[in-house]
N, C-alpha and C positions, 0 to 999 in steps of 0.2 A: 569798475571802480565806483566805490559809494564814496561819497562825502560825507563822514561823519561828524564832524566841527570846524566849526568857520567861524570869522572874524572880522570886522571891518573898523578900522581904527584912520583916524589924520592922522596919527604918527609911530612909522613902523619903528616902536621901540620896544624895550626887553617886555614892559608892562603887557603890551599890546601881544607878543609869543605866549607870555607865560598865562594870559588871561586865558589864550587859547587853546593851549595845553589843557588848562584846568576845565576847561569845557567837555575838552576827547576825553580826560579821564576819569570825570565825574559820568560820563556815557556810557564806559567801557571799565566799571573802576576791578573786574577780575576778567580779563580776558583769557579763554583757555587754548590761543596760539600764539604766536609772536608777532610781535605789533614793532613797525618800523616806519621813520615818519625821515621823509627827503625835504629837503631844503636847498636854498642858496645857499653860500658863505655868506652869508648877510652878519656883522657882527652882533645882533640881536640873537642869534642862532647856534652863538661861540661863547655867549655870557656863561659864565658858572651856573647863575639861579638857574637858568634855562635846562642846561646838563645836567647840572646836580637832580629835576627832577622826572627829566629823563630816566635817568639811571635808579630812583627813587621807585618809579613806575615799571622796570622790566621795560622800558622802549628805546631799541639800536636806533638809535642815530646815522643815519646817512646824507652825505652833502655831495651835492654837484663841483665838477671840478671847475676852476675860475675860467669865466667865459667859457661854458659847457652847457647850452641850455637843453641839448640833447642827452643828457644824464637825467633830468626830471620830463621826457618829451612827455608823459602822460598826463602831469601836470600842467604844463604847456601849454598844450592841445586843450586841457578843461577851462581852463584860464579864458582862452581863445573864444571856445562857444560859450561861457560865461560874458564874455565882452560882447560879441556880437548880439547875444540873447538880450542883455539889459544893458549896458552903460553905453552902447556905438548908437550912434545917432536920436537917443533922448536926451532930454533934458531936466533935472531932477529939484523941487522946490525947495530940496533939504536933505541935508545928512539922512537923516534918519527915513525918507522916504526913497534916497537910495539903497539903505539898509532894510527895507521893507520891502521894494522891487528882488533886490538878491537873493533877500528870502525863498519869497516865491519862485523864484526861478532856481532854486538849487532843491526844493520841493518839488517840481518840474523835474528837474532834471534825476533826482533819485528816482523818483516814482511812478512817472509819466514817460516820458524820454524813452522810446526803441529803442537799443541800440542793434545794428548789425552782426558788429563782432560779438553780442552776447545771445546769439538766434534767435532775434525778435522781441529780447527781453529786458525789461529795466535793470539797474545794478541792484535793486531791492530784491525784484524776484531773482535773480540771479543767487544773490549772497545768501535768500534763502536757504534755495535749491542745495546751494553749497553746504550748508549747516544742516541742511537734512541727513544730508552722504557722510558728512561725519562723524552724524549720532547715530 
């Protein structure tokens, strides 16, 4: 798994999805497979804007069932070594130097970061590898 956009907002509201939206598809704006993005039922996630540009973009909508956090465990799990890497046990002088720490660490975590399950390899060289085999 690559992380391809991210967001860090004080308040998870529609502005705060749909900013982030517009980030993955200003990234990815012709992808040539099918692109599908999970979530909670968070009602930011249920807004029309939200869907309407989903569906705008060619991107399936998939949502965890309520109290289901094993329907996104992958997400989960990244969430997890996200927390442990940068927010557990620091301290941060400002918003935006926690959004600078994240940073890095999800740079890290694309690029740097072994993973086992991907034989020794980051989700960058991986996802390569993968777009090699399909071209």
């Amino acid at each position: 798994m690559k992380i391809i956009s991210w967001n860090i907002s004080l308040h998870p509201d529609v502005k705060f999805v749909t900013d982030t939206l517009d980030l993955l598809t200003a990234k990815c704006p012709e992808m040539p497979y099918r692109m599908t993005i999970h979530s909670d039922q968070g009602f930011q996630y249920q807004n029309y804007e939200y869907v309407s540009r989903l569906k705008k973009n060619r991107i399936i909508q998939s949502m965890s069932r309520k109290a289901t956090c094993l329907d996104n465990a992958m997400m989960e799990s990244f969430f997890h070594i996200l927390k442990v890497g940068t927010v557990n046990n620091n301290e941060y002088k400002s918003y935006e130097h926690l959004k600078n720490e994240v940073s890095k660490y999800i740079y890290y975590y694309n690029n740097k970061r072994i993973k086992t399950k991907l034989v020794g390899k980051t989700p960058i060289e991986c996802r390569n590898l993968s777009d090699q085999l399909v071209s």
